[in-house]
DOMI-318636 format. One record per residue (C-alpha): residue in one letter; residue number from 0; x, y, z. Coordinates in Angstrom, 2 decimals. Example, Ala and Ser with C-alpha at 12.3 -4.5 7.8 and 13.67 -1.06 7.14 Angstrom:
<nodes>
+-----+-----+---------+---------+---------+
: res :   n :       X :       Y :       Z :
+-----+-----+---------+---------+---------+
:   a :   0 :   12.30 :   -4.50 :    7.80 :
:   s :   1 :   13.67 :   -1.06 :    7.14 :
+-----+-----+---------+---------+---------+
</nodes>
This chain:
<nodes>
+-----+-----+---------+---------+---------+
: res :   n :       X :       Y :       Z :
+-----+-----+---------+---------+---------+
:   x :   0 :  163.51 :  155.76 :   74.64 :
:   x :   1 :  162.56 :  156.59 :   71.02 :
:   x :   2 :  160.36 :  158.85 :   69.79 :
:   x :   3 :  156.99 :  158.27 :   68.61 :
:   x :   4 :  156.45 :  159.10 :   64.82 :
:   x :   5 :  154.67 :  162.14 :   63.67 :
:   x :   6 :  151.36 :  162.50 :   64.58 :
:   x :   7 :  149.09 :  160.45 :   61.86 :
:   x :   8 :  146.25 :  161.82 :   59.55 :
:   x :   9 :  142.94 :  161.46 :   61.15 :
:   x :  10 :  139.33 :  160.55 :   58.99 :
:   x :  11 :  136.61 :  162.17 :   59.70 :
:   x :  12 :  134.27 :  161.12 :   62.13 :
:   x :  13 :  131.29 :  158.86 :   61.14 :
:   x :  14 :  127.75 :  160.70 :   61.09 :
:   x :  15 :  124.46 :  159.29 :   60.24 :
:   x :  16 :  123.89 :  158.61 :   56.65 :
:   x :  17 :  127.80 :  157.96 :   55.80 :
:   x :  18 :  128.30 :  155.69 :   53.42 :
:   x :  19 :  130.05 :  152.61 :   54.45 :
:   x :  20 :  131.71 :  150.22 :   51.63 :
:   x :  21 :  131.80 :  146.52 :   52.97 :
:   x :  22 :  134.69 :  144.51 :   51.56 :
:   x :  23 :  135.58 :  140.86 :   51.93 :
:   x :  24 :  139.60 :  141.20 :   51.35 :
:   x :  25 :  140.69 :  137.88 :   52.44 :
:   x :  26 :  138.58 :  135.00 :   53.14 :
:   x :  27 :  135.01 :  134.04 :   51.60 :
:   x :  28 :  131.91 :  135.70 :   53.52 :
:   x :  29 :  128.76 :  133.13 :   54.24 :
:   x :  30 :  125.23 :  135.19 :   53.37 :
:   x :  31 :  123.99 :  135.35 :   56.96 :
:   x :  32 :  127.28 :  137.86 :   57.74 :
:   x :  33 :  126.65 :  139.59 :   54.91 :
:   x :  34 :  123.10 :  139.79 :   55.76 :
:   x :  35 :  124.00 :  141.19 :   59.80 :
:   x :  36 :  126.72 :  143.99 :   58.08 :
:   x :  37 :  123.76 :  145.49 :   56.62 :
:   x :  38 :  121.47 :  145.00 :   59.48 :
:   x :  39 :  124.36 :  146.40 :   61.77 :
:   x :  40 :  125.18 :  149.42 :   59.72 :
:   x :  41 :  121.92 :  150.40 :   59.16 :
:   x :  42 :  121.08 :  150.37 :   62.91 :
:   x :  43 :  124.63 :  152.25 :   63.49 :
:   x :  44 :  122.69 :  154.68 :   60.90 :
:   x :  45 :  125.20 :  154.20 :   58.13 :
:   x :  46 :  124.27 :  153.50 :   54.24 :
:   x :  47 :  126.26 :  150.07 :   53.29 :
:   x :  48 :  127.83 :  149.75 :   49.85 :
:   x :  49 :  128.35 :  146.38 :   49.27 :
:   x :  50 :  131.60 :  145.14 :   47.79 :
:   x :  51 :  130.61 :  143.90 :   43.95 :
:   x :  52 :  132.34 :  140.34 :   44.59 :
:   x :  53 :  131.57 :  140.36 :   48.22 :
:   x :  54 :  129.37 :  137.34 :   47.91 :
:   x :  55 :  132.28 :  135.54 :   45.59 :
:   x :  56 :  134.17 :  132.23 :   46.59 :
:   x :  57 :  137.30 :  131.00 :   44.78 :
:   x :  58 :  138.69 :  128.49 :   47.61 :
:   x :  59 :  139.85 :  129.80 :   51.08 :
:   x :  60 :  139.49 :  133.20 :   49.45 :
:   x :  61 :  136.61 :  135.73 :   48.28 :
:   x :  62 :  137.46 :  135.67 :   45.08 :
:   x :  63 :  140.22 :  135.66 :   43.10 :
:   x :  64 :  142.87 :  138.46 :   43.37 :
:   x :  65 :  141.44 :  140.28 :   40.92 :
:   x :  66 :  137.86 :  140.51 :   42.29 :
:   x :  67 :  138.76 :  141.31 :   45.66 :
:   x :  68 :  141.72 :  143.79 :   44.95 :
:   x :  69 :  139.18 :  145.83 :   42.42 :
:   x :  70 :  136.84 :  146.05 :   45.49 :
:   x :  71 :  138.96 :  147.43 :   47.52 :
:   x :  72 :  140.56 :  149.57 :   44.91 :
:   x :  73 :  137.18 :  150.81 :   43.82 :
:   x :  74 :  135.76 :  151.86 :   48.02 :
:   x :  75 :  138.92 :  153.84 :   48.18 :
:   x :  76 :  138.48 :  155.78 :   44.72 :
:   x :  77 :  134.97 :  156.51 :   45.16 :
:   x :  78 :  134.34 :  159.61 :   46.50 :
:   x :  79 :  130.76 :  158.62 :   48.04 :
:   x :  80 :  132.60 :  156.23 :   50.40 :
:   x :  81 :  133.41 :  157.66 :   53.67 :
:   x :  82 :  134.66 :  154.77 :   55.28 :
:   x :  83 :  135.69 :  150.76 :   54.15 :
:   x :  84 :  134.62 :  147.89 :   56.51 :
:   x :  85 :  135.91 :  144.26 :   56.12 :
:   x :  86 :  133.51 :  141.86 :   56.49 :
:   x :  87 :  135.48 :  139.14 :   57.80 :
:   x :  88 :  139.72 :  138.15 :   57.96 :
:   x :  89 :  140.87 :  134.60 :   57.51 :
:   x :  90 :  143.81 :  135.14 :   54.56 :
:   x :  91 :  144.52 :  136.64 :   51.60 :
:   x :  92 :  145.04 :  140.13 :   52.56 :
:   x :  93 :  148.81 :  140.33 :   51.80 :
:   x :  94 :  148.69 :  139.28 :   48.43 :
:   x :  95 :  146.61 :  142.59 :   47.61 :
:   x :  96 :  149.33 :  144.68 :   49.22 :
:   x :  97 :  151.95 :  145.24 :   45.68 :
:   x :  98 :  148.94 :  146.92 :   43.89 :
:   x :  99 :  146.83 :  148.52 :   46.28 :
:   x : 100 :  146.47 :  151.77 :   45.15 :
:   x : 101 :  146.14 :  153.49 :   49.06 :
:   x : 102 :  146.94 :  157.27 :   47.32 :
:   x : 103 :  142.99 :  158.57 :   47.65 :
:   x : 104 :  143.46 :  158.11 :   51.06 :
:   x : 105 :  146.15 :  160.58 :   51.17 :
:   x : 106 :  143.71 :  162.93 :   49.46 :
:   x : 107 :  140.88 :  162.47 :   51.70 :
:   x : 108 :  141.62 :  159.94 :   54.94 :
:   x : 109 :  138.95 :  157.99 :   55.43 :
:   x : 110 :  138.39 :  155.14 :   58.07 :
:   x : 111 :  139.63 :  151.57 :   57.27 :
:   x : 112 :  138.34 :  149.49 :   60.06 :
:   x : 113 :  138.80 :  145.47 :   60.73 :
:   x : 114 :  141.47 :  142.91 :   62.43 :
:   x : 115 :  142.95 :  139.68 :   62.01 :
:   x : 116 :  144.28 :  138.87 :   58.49 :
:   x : 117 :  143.43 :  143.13 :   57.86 :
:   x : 118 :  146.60 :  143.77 :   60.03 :
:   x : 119 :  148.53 :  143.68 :   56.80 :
:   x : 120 :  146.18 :  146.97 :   55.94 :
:   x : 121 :  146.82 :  148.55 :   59.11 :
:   x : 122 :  150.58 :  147.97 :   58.47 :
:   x : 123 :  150.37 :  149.73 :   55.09 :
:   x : 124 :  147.95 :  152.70 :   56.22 :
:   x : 125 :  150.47 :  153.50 :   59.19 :
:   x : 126 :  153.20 :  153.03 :   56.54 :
:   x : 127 :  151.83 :  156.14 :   55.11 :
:   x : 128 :  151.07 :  157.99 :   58.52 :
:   x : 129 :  146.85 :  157.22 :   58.53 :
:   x : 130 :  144.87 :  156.75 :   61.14 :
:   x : 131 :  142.59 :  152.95 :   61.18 :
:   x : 132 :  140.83 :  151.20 :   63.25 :
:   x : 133 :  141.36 :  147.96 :   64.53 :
:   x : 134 :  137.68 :  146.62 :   65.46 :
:   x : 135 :  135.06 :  143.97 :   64.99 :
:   x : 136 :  134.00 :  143.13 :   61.28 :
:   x : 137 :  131.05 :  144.49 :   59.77 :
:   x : 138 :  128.26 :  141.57 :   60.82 :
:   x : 139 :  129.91 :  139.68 :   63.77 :
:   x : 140 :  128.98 :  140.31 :   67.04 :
:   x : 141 :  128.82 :  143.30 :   68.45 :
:   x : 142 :  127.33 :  143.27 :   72.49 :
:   x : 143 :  127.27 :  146.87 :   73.96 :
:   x : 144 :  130.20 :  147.41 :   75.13 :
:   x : 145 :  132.46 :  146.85 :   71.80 :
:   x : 146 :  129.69 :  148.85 :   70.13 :
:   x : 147 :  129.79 :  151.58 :   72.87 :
:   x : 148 :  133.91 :  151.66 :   71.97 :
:   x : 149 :  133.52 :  151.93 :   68.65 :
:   x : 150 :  130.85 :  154.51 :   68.80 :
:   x : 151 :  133.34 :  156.49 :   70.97 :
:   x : 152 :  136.05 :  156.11 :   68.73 :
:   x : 153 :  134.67 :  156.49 :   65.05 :
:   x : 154 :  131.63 :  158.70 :   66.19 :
:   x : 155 :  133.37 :  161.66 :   68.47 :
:   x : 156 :  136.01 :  163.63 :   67.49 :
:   x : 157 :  136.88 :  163.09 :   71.27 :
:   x : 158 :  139.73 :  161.11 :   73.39 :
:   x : 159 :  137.84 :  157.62 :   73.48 :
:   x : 160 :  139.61 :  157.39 :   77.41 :
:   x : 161 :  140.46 :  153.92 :   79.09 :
:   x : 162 :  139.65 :  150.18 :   78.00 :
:   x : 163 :  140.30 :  148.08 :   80.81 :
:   x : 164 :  142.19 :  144.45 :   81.05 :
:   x : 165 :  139.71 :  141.71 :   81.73 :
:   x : 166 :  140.84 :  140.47 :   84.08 :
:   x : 167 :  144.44 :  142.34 :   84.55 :
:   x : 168 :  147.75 :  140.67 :   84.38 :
:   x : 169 :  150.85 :  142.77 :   84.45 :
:   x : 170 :  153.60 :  140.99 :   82.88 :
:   x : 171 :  156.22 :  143.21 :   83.33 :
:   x : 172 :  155.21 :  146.74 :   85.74 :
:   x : 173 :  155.21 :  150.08 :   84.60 :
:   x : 174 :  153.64 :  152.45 :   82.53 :
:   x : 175 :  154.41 :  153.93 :   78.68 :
:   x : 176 :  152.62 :  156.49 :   75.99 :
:   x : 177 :  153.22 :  155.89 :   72.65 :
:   x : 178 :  151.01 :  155.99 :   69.23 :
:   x : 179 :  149.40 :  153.03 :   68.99 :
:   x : 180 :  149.99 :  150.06 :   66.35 :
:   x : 181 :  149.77 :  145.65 :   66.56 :
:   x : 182 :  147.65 :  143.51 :   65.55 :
:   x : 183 :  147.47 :  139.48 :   64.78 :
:   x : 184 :  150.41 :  137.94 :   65.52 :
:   x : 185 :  150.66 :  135.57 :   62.61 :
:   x : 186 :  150.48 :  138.42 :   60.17 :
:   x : 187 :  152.43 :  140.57 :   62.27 :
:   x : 188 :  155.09 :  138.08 :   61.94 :
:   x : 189 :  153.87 :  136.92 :   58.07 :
:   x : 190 :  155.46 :  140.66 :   57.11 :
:   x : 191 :  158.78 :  140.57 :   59.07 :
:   x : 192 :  161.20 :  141.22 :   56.51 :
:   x : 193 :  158.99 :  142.96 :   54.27 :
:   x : 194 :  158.32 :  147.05 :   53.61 :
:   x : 195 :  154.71 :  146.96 :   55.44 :
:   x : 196 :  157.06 :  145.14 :   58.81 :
:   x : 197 :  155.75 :  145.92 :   62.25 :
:   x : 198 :  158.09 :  149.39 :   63.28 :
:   x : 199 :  157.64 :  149.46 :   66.81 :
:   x : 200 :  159.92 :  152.63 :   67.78 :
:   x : 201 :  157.91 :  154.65 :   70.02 :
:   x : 202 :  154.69 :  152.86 :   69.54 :
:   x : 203 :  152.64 :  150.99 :   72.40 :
:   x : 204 :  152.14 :  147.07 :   70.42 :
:   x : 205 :  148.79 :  145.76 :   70.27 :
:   x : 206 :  149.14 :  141.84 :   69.74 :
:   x : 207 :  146.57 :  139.29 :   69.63 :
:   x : 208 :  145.83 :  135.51 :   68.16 :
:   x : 209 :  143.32 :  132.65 :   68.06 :
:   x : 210 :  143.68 :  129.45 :   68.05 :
:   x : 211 :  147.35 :  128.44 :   67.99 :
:   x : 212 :  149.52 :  126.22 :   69.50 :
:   x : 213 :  152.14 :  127.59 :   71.84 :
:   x : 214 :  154.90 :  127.17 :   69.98 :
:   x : 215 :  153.65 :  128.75 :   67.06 :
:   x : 216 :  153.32 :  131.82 :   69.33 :
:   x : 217 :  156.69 :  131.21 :   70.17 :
:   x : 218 :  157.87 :  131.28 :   66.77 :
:   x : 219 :  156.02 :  134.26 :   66.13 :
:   x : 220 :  157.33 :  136.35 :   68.92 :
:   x : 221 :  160.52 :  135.28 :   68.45 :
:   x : 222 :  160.70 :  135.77 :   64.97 :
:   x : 223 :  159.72 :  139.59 :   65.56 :
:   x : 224 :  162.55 :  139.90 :   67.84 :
:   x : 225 :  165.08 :  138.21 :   65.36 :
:   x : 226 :  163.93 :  140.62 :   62.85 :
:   x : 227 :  164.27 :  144.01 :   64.94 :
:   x : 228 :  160.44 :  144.44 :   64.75 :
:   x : 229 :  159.70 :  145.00 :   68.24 :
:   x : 230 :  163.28 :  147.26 :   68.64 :
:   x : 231 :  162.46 :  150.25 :   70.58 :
:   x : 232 :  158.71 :  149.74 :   71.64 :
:   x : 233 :  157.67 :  152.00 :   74.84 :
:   x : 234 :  155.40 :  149.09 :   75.65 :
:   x : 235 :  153.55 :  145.87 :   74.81 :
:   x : 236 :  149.81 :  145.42 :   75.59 :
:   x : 237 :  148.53 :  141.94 :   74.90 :
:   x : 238 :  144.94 :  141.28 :   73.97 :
:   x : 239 :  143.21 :  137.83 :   73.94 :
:   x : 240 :  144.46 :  135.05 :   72.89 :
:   x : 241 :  141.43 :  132.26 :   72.65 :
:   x : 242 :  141.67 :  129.08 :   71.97 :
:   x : 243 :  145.28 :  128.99 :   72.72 :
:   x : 244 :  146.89 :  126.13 :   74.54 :
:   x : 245 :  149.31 :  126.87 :   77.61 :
:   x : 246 :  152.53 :  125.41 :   76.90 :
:   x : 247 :  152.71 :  122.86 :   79.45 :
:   x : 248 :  150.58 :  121.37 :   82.52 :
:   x : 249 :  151.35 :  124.53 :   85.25 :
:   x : 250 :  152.64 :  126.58 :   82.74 :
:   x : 251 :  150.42 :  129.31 :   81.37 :
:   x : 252 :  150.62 :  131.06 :   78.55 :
:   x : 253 :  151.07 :  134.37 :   79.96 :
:   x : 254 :  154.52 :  133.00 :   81.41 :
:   x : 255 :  155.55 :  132.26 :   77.95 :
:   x : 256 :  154.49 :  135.94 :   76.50 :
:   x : 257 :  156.63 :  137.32 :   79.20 :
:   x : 258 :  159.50 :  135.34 :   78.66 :
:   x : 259 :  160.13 :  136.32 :   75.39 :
:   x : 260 :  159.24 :  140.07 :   75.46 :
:   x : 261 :  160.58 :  141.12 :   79.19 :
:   x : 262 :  163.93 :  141.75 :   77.67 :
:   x : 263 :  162.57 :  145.04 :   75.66 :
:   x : 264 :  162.46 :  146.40 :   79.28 :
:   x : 265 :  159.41 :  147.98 :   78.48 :
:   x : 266 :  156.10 :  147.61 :   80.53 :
:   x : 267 :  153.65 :  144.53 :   79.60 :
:   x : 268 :  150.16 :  143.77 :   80.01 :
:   x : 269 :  148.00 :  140.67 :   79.19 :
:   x : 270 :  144.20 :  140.43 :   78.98 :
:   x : 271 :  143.11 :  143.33 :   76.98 :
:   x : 272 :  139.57 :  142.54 :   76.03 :
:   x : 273 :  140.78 :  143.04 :   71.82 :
:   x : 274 :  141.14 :  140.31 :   69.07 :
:   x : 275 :  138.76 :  137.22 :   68.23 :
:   x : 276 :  136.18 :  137.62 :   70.99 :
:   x : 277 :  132.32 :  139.14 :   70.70 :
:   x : 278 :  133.39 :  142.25 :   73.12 :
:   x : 279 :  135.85 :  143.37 :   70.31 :
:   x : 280 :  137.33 :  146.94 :   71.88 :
:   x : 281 :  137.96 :  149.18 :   68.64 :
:   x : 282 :  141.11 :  150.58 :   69.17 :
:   x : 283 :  143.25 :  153.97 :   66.84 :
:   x : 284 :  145.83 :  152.90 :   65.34 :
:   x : 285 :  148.23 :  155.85 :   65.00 :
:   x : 286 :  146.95 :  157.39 :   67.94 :
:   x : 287 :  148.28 :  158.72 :   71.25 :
:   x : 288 :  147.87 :  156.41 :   74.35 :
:   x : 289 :  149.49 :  155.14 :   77.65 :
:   x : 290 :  149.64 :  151.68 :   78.74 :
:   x : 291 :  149.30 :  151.17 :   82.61 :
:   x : 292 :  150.47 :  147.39 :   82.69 :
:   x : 293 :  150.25 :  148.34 :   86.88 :
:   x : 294 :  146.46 :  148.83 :   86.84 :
:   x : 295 :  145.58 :  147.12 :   83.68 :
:   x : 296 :  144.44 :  149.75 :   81.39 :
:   x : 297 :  145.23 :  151.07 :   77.86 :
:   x : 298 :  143.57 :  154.89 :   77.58 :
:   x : 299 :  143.33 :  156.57 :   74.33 :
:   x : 300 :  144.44 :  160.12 :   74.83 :
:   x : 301 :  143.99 :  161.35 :   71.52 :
:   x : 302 :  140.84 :  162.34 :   69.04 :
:   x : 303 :  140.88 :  159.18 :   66.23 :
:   x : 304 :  138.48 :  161.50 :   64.22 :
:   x : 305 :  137.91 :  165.01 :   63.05 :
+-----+-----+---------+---------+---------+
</nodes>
């Protein structure tokens, strides 16, 4: 098996009165999420720093490139910002990516956290051996057990320990440590063939989707393969995938992940409780953990934070 990559940089750990910038990098953000980020930061006891064009709409996006990209630019220049929050995904992300300007992070790492189209951030942060976090946006919902995870992980300069498969299916048996990395699948497979691509080597793959067909997840899958993404992985942990069809009548959807990933020979679960769902785990990327695909349970055996 490969080895992992160096460890990654670690932020530091989130403390009351951090100040959180809230970004809208993709898609346009409605006034009642806006309004729940800052209720939810300032009950997690963080001071929000609202993105200037947060509130902007130009289309399916938040703004034109311009608006969003200074945002984004501007959180990670600004040395009052300890950590960057996106508000919501949807798309847009990638066209940011030629002229982010991700360098004051190599200065000072601070926490990037968010999912679904912000996989294309999470790409280029481990691209440059950082630590992120791939968790609930700032507003959505956040019941007590995603909130306890991402207190454990942000919060503690601590191992955050197991997150349990809801309910456990083991694709393919066995069990694997590797740094963790993943994300959506349609972005995940949206920068195959590009220089922020999945690299897998080592790693234990977080992958989860919403709402396609299952061909599309097919497609997806299979296009990783055909582009050497997945090459090498120690293990594949698959999160929720909602509002996804099953491919046929007595067919389910589970049998069509394993069919196209059991021959990496690497162990597989389904059912981790991670991707468009309330009970949103938070989950280090570029951080130490073992997969258990025998008794359903991805543990974090690393500190995310210092």
């Amino acid at each position: 098996m490969e080895r992992s990559p160096p460890h990654h940089r670690r932020p530091a750990r989130l403390a009351p009165g951090a100040r959180m910038a809230l970004i809208a990098p993709a898609g346009p953000v409605d006034a009642a999420r806006i309004d729940a980020a800052l209720e939810q930061c300032a009950r997690l006891g963080l001071e929000p720093v609202l993105g200037r064009s947060a509130r902007r709409r130009y289309g399916y996006l938040a703004g034109e490139d311009e608006a969003r990209l200074a945002d984004l630019n501007d959180a990670l220049r600004d040395e009052r910002v300890d950590a960057i929050w996106a508000l919501r995904g949807g798309y847009g992300t990638m066209r940011l990516l030629p002229r982010l300007d991700l360098s004051p992070l190599l200065a000072r790492p601070r926490a990037f956290i968010g999912f679904s189209d912000n996989t294309a951030l999470h790409l280029a942060l481990d691209r440059l051996g950082l630590v992120s976090f791939h968790g609930p946006h700032a507003g959505a919902a956040f019941p007590a057990p995603a909130e306890d995870a991402f207190r454990r992980v942000l919060f503690r300069a601590e191992p955050a320990g197991a997150i349990a498969a809801e309910p456990a299916r083991t694709l393919v048996a066995g069990a694997a440590e590797g740094t963790l990395i993943g994300g959506n699948l349609a972005l995940l497979a949206a920068l195959a063939g590009t220089p922020y691509a999945l690299r897998a080597a080592g790693r234990v793959v977080v992958i989860e989707d919403v709402g396609e067909p299952a061909y599309r997840i097919d497609r997806a899958l299979t296009q990783l393969l055909l582009a050497g993404c997945l090459h090498g992985a120690a293990a594949i942990a698959f999160g929720r995938f909602d509002e996804c069809a099953d491919p046929e009548p007595g067919r389910p959807l589970d049998a069509l992940l394993r069919e196209r990933v059991a021959g990496l020979l690497v162990p597989v679960l389904s059912g981790l409780p991670v991707g468009h769902i309330d009970d949103n785990r938070c989950l280090p990327f570029g951080v130490r953990a073992r997969l258990d695909a025998d008794v359903g349970t991805l543990t974090i055996l690393e500190p995310a934070v210092v």
